[in-house]
mmCIF file of the N, C-alpha and C atoms, coordinates in Angstrom:
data_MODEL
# 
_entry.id   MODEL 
# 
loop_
_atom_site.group_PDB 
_atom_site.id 
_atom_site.type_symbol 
_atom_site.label_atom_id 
_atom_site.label_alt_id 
_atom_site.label_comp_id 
_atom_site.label_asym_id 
_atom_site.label_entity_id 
_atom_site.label_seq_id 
_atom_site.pdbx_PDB_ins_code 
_atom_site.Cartn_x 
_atom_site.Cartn_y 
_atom_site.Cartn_z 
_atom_site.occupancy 
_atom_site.B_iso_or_equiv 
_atom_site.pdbx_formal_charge 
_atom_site.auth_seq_id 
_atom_site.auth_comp_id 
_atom_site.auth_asym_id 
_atom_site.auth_atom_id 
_atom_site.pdbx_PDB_model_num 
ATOM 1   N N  . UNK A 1 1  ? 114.104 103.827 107.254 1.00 0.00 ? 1  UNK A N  1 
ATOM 2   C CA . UNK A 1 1  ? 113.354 103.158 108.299 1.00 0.00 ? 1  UNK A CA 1 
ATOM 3   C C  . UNK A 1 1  ? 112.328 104.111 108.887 1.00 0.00 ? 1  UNK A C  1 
ATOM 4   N N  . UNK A 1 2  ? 111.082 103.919 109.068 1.00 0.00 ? 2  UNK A N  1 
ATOM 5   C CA . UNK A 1 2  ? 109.737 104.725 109.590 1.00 0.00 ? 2  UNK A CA 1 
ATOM 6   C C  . UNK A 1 2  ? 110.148 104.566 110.776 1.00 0.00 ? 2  UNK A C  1 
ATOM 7   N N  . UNK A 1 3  ? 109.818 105.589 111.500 1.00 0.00 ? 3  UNK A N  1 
ATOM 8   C CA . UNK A 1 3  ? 109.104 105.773 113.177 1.00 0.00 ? 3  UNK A CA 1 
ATOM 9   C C  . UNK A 1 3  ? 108.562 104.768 113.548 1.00 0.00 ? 3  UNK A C  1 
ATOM 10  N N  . UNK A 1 4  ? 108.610 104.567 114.898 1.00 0.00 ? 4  UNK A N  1 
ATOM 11  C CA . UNK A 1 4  ? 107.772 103.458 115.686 1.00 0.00 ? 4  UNK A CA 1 
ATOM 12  C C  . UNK A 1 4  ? 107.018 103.820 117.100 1.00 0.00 ? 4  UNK A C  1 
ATOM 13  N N  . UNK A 1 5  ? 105.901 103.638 116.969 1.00 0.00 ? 5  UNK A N  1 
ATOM 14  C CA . UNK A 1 5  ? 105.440 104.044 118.810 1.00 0.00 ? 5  UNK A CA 1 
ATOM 15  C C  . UNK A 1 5  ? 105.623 103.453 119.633 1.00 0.00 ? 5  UNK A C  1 
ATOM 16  N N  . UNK A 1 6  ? 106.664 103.246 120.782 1.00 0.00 ? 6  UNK A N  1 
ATOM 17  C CA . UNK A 1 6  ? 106.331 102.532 121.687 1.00 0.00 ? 6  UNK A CA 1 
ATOM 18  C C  . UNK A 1 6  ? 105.146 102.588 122.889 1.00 0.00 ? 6  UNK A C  1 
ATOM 19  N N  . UNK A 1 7  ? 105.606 101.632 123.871 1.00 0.00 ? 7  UNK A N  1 
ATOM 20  C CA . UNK A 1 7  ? 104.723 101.728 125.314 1.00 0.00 ? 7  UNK A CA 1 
ATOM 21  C C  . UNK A 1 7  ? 104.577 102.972 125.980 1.00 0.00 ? 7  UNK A C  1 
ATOM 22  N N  . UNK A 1 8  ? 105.358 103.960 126.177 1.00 0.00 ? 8  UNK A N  1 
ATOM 23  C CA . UNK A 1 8  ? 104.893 105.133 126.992 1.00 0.00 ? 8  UNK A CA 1 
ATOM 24  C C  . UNK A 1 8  ? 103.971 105.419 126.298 1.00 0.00 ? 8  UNK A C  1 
ATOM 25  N N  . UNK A 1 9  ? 103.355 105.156 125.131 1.00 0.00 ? 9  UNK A N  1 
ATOM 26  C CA . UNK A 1 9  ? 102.061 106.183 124.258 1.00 0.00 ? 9  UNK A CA 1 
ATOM 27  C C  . UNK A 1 9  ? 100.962 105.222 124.913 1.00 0.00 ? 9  UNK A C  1 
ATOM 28  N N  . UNK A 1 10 ? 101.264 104.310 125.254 1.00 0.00 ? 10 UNK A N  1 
ATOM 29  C CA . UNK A 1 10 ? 99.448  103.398 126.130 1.00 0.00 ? 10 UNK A CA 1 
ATOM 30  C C  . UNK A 1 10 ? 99.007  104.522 126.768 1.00 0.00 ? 10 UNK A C  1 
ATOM 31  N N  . UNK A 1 11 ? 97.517  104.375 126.593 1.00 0.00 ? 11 UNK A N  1 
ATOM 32  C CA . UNK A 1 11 ? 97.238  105.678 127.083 1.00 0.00 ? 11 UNK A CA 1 
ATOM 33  C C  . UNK A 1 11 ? 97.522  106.774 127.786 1.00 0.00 ? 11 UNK A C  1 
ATOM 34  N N  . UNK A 1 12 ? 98.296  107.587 126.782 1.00 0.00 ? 12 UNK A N  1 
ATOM 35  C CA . UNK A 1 12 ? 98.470  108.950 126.746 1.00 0.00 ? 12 UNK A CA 1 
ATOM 36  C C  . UNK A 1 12 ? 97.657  109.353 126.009 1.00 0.00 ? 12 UNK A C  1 
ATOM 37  N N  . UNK A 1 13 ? 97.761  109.496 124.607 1.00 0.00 ? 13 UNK A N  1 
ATOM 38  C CA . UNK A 1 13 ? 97.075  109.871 123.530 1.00 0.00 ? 13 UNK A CA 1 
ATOM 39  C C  . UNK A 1 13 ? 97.163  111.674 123.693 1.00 0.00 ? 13 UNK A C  1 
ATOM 40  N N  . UNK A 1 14 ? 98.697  112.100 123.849 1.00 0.00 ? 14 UNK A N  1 
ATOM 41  C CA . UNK A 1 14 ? 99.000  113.387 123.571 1.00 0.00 ? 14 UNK A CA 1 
ATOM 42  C C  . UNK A 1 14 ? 98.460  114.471 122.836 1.00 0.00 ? 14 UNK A C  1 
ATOM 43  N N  . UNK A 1 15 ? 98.451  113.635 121.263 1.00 0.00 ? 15 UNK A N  1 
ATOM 44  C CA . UNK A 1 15 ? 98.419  113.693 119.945 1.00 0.00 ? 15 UNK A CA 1 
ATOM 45  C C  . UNK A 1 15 ? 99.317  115.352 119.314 1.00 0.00 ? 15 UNK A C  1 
ATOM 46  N N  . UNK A 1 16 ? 100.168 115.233 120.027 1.00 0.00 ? 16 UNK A N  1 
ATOM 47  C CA . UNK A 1 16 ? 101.374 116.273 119.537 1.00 0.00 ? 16 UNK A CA 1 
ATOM 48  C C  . UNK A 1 16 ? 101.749 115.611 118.303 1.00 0.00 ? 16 UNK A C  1 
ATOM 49  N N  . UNK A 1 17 ? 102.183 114.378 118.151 1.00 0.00 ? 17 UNK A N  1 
ATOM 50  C CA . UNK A 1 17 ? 103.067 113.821 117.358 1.00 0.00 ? 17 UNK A CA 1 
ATOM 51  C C  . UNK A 1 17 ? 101.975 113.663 115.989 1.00 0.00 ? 17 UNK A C  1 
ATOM 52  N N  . UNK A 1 18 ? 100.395 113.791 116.162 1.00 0.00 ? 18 UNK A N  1 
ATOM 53  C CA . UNK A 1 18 ? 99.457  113.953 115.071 1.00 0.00 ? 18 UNK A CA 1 
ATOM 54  C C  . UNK A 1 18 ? 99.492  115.355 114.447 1.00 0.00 ? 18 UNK A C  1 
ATOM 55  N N  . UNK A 1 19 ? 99.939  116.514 115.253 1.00 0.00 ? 19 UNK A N  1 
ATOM 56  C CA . UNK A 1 19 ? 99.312  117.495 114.815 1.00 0.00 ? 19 UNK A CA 1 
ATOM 57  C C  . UNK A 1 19 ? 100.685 118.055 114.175 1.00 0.00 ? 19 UNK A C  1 
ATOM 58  N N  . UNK A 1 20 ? 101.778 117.123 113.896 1.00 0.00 ? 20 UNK A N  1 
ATOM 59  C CA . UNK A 1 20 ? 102.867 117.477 113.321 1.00 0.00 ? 20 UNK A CA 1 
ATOM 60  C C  . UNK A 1 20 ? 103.321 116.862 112.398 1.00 0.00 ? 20 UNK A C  1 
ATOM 61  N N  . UNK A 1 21 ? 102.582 115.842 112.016 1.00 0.00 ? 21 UNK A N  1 
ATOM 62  C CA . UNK A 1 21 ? 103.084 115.023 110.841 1.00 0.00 ? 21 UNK A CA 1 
ATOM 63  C C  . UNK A 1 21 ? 102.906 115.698 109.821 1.00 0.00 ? 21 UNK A C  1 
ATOM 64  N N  . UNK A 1 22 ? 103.408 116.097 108.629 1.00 0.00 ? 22 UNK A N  1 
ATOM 65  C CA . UNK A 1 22 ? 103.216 116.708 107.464 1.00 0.00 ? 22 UNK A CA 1 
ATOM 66  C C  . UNK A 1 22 ? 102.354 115.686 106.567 1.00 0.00 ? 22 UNK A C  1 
ATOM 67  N N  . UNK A 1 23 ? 102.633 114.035 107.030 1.00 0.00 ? 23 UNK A N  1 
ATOM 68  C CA . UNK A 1 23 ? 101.987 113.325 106.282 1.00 0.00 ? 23 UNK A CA 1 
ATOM 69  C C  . UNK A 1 23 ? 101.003 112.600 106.156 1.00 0.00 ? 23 UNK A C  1 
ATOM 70  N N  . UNK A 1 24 ? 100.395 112.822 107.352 1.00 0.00 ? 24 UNK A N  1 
ATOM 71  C CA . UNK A 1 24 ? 99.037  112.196 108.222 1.00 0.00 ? 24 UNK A CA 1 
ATOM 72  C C  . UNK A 1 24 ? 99.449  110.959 108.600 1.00 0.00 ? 24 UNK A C  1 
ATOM 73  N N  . UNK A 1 25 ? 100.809 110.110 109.149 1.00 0.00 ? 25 UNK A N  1 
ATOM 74  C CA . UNK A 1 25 ? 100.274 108.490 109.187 1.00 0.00 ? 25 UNK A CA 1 
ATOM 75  C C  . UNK A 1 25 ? 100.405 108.018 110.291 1.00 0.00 ? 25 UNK A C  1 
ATOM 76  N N  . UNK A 1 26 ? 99.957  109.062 110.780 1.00 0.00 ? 26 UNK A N  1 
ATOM 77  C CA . UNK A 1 26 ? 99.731  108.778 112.694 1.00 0.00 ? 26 UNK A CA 1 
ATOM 78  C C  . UNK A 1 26 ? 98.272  108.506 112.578 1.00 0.00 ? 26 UNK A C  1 
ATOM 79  N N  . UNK A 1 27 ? 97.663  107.159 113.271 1.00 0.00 ? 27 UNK A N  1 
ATOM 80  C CA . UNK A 1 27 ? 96.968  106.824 113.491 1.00 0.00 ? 27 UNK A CA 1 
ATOM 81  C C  . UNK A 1 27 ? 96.488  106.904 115.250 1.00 0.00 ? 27 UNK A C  1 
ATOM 82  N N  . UNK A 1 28 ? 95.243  107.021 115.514 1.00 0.00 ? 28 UNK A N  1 
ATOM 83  C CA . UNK A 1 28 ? 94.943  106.623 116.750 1.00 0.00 ? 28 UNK A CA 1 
ATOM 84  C C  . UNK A 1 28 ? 94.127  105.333 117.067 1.00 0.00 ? 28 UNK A C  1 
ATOM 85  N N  . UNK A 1 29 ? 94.646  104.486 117.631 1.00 0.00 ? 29 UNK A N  1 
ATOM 86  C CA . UNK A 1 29 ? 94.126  102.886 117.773 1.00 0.00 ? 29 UNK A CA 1 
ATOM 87  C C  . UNK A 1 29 ? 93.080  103.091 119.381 1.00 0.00 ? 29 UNK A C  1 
ATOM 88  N N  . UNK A 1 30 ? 93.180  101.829 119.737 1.00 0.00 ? 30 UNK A N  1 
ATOM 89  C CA . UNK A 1 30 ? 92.583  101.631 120.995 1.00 0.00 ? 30 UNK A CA 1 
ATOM 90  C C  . UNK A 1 30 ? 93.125  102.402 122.471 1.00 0.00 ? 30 UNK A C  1 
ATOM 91  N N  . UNK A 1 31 ? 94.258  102.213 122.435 1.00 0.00 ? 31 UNK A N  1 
ATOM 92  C CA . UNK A 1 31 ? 95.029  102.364 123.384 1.00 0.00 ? 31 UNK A CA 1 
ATOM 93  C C  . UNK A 1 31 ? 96.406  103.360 123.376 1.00 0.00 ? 31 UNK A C  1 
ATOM 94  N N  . UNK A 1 32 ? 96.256  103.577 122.107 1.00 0.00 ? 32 UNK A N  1 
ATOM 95  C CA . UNK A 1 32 ? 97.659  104.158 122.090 1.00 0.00 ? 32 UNK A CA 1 
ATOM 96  C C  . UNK A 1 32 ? 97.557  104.460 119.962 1.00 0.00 ? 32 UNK A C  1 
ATOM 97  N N  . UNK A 1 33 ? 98.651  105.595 119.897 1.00 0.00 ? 33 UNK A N  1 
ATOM 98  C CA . UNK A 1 33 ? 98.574  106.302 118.736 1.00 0.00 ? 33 UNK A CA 1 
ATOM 99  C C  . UNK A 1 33 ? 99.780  105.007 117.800 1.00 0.00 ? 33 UNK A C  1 
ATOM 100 N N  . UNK A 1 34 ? 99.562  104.850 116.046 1.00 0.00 ? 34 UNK A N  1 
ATOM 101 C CA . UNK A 1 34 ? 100.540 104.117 115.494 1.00 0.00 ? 34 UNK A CA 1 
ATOM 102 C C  . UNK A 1 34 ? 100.811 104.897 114.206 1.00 0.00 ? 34 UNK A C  1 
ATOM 103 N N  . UNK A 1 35 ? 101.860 104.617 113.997 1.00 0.00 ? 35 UNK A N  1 
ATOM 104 C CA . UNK A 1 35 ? 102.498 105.151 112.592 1.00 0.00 ? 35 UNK A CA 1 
ATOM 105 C C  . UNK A 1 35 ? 102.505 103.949 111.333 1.00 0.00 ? 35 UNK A C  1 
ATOM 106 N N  . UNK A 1 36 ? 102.095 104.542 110.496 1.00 0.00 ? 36 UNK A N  1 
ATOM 107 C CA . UNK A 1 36 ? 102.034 103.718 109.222 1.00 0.00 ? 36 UNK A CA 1 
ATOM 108 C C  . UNK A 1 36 ? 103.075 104.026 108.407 1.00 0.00 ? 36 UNK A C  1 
ATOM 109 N N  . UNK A 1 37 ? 103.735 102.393 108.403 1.00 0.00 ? 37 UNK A N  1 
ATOM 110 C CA . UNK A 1 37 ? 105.438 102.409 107.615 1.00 0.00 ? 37 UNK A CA 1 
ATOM 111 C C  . UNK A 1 37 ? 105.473 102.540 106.756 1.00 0.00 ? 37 UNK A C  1 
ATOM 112 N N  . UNK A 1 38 ? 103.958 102.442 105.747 1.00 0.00 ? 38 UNK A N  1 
ATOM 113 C CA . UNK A 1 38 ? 104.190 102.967 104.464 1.00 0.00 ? 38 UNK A CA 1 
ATOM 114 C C  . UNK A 1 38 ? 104.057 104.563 104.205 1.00 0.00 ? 38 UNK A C  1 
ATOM 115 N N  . UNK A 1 39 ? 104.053 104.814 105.378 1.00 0.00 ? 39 UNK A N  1 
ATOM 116 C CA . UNK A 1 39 ? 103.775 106.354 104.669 1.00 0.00 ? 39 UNK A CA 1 
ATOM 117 C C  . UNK A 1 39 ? 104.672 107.452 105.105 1.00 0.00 ? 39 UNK A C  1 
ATOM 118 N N  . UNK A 1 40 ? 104.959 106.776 106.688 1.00 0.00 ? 40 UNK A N  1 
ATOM 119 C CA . UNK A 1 40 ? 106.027 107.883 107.141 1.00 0.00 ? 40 UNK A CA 1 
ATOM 120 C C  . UNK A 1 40 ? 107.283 108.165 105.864 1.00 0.00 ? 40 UNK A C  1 
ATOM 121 N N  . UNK A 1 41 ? 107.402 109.443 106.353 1.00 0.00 ? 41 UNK A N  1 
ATOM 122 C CA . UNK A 1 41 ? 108.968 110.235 105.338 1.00 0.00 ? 41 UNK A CA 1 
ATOM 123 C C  . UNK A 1 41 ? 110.030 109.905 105.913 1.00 0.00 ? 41 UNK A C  1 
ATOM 124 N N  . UNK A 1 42 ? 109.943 109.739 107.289 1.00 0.00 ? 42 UNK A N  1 
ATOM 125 C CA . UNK A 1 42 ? 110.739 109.952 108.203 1.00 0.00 ? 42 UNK A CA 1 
ATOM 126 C C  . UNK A 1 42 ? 111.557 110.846 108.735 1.00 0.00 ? 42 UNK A C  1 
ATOM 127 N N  . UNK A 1 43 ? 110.251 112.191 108.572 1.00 0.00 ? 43 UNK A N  1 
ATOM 128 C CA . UNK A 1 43 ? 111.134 113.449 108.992 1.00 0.00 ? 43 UNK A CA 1 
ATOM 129 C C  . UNK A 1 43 ? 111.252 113.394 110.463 1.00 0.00 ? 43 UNK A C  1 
ATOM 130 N N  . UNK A 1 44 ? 111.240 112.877 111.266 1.00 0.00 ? 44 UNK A N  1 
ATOM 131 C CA . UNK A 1 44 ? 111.196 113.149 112.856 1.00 0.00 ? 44 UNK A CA 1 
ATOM 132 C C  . UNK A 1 44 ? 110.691 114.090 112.986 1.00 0.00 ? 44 UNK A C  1 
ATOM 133 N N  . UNK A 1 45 ? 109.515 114.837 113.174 1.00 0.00 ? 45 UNK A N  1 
ATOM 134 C CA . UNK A 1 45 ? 108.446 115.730 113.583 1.00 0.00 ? 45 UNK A CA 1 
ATOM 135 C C  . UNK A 1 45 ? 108.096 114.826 114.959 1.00 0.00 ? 45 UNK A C  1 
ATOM 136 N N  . UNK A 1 46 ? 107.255 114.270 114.630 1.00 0.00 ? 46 UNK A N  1 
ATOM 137 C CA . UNK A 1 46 ? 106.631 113.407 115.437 1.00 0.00 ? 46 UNK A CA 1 
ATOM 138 C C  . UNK A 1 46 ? 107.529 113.522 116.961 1.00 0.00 ? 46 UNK A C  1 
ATOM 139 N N  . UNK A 1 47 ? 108.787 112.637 116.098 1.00 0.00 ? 47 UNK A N  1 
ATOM 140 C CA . UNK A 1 47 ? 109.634 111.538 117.448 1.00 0.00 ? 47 UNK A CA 1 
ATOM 141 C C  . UNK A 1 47 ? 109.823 113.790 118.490 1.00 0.00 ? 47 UNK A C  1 
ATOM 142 N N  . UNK A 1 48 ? 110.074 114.612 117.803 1.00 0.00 ? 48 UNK A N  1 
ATOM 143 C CA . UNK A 1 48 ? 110.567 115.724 118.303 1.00 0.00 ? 48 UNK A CA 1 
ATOM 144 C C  . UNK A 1 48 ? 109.084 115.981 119.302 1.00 0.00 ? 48 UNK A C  1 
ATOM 145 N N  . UNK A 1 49 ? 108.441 115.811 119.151 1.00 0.00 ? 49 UNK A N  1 
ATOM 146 C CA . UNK A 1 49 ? 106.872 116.469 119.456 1.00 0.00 ? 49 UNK A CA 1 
ATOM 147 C C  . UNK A 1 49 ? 106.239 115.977 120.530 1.00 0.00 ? 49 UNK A C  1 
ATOM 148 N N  . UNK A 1 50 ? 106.770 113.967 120.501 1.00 0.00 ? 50 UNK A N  1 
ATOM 149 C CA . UNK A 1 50 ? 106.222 113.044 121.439 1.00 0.00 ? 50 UNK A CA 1 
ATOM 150 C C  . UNK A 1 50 ? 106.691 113.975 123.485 1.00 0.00 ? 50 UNK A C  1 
ATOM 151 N N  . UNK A 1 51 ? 105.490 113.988 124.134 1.00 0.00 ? 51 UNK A N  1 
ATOM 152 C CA . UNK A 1 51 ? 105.839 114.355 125.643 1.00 0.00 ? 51 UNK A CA 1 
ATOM 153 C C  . UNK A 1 51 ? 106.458 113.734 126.230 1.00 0.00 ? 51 UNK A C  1 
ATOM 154 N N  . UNK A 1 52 ? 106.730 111.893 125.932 1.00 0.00 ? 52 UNK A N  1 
ATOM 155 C CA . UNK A 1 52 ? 106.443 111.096 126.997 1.00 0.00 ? 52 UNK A CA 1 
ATOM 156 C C  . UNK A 1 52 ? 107.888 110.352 126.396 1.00 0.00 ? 52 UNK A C  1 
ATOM 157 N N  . UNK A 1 53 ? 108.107 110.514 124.875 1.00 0.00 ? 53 UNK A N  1 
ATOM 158 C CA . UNK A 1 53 ? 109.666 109.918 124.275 1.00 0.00 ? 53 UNK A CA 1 
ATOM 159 C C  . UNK A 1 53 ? 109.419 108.561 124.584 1.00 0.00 ? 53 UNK A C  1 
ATOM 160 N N  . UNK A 1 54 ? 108.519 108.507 123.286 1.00 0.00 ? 54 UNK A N  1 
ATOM 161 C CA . UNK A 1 54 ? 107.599 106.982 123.318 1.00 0.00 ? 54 UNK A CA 1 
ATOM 162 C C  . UNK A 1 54 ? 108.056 106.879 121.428 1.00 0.00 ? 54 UNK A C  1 
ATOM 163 N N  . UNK A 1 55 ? 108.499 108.122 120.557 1.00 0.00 ? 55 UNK A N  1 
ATOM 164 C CA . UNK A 1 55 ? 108.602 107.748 119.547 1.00 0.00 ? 55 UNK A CA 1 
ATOM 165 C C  . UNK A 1 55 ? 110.287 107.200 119.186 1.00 0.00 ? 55 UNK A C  1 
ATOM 166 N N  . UNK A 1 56 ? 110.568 106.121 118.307 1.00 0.00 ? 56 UNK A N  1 
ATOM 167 C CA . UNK A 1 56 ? 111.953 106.025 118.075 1.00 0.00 ? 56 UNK A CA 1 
ATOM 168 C C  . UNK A 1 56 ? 111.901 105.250 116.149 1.00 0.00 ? 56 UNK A C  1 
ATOM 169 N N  . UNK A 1 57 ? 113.452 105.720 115.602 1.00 0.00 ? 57 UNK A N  1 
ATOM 170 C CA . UNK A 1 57 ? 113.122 105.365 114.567 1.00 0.00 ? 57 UNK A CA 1 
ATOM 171 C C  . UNK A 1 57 ? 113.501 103.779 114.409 1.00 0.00 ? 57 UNK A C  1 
ATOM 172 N N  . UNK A 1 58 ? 112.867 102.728 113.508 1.00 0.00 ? 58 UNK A N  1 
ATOM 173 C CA . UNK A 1 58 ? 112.943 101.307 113.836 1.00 0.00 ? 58 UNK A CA 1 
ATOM 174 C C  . UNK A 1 58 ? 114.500 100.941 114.515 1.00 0.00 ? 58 UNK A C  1 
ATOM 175 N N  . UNK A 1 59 ? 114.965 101.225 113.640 1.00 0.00 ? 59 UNK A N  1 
ATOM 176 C CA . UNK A 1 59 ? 116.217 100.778 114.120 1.00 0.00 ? 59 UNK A CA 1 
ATOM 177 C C  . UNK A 1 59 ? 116.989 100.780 115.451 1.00 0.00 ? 59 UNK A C  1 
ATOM 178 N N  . UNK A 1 60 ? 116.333 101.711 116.160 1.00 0.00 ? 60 UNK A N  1 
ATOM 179 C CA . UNK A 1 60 ? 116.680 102.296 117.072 1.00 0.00 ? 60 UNK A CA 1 
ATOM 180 C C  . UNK A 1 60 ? 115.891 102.233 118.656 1.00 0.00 ? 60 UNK A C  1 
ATOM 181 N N  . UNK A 1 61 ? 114.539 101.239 118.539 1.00 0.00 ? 61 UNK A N  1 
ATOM 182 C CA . UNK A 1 61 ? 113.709 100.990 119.028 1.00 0.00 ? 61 UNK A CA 1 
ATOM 183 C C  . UNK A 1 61 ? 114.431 99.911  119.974 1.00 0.00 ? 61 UNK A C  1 
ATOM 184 N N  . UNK A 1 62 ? 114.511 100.133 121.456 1.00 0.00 ? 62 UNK A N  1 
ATOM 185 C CA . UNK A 1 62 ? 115.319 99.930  122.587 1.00 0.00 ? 62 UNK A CA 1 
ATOM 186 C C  . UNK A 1 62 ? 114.587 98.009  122.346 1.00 0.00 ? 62 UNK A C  1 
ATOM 187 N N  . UNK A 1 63 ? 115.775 97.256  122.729 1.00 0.00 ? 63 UNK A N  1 
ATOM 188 C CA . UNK A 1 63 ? 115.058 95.834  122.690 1.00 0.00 ? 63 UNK A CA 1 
ATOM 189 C C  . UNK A 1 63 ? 114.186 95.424  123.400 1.00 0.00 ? 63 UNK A C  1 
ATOM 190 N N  . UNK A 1 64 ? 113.512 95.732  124.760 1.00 0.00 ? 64 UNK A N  1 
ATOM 191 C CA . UNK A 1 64 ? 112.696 95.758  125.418 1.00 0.00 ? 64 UNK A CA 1 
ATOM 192 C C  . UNK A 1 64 ? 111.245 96.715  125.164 1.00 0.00 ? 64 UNK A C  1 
ATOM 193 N N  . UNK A 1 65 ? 111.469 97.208  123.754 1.00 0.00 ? 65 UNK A N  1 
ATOM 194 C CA . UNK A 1 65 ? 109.978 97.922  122.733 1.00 0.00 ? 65 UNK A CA 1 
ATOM 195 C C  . UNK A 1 65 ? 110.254 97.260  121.528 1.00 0.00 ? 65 UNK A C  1 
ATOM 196 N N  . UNK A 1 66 ? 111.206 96.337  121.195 1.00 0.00 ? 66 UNK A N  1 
ATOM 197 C CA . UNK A 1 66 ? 111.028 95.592  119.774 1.00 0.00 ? 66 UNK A CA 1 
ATOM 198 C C  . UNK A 1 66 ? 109.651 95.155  119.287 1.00 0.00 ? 66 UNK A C  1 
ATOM 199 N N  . UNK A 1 67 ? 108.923 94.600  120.315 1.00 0.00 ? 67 UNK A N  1 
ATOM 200 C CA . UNK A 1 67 ? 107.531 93.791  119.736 1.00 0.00 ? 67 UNK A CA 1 
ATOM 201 C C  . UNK A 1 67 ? 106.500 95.463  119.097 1.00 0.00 ? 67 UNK A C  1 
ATOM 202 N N  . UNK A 1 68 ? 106.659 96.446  119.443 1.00 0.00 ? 68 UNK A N  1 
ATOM 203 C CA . UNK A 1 68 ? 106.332 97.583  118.970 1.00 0.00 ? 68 UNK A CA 1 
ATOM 204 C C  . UNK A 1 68 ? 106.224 97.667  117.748 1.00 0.00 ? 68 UNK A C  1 
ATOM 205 N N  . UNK A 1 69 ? 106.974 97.432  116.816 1.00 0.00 ? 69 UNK A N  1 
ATOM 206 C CA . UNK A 1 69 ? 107.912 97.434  115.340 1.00 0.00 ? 69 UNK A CA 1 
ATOM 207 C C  . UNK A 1 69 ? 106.694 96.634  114.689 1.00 0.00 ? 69 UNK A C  1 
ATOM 208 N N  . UNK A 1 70 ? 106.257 95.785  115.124 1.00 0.00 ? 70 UNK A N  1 
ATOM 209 C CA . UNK A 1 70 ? 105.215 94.626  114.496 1.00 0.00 ? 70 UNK A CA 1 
ATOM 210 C C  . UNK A 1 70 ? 103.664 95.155  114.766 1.00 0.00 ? 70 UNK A C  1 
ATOM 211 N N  . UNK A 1 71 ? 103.210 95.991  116.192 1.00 0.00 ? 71 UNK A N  1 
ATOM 212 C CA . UNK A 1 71 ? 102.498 96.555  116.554 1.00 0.00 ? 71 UNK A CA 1 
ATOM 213 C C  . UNK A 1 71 ? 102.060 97.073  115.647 1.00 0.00 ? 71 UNK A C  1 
ATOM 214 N N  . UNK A 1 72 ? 102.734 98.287  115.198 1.00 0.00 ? 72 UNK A N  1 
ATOM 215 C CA . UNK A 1 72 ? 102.732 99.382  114.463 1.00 0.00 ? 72 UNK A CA 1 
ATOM 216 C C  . UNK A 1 72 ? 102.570 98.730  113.035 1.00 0.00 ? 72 UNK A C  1 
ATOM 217 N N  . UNK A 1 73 ? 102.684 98.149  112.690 1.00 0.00 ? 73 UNK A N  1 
ATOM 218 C CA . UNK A 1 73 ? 102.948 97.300  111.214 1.00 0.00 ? 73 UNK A CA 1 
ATOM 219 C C  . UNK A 1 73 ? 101.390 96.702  111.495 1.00 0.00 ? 73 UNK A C  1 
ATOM 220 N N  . UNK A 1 74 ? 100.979 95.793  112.313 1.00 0.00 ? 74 UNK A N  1 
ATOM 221 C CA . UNK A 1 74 ? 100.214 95.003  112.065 1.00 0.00 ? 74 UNK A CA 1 
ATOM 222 C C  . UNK A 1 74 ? 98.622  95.796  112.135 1.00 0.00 ? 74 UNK A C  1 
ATOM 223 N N  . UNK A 1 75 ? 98.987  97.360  112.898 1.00 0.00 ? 75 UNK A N  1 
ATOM 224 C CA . UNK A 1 75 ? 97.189  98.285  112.580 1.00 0.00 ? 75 UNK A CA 1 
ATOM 225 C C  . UNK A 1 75 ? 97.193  98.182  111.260 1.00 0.00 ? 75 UNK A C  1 
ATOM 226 N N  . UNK A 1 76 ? 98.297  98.460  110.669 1.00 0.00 ? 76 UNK A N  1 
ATOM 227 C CA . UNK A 1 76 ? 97.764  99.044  109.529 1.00 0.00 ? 76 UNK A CA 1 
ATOM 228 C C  . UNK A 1 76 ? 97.752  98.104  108.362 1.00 0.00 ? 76 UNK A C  1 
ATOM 229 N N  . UNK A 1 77 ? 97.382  96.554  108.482 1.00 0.00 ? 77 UNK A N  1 
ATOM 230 C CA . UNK A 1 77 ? 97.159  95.474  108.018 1.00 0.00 ? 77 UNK A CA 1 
ATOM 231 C C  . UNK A 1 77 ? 95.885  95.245  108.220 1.00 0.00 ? 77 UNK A C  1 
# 
């Protein structure tokens, strides 16, 4: 299961969790940074790196950041 960004990343735009990906699939959108599910490894770099503990892995994405999961899916569509 890939990483997911939630809501604490609305503008922040840290970009800790960019400058640690080994795999580039941190994106920066409008408002807030997204991970691309096809590409993450799922080393947790990122989720370790995030300031604000806005990253979680899908599964694990609190039910009140579920719509996140689709977020993140639908930039990179």
């Amino acid at each position: 299961m890939p990483f997911v960004i939630t809501s604490p990343c609305i503008n922040e735009k840290s970009a800790e969790c960019v400058e640690v990906c080994p795999v580039d699939c941190i994106e920066e959108g409008e408002d807030m940074f997204h991970i691309d599910p096809d590409v993450c490894i799922e080393c947790g770099a990122c989720e370790a790196a995030c300031p604000v503990q806005a990253i979680y892995m899908e599964e694990e994405v609190p039910d009140e950041e579920s719509e996140y999961i689709d977020i993140n899916r639908s930039f990179f569509e």
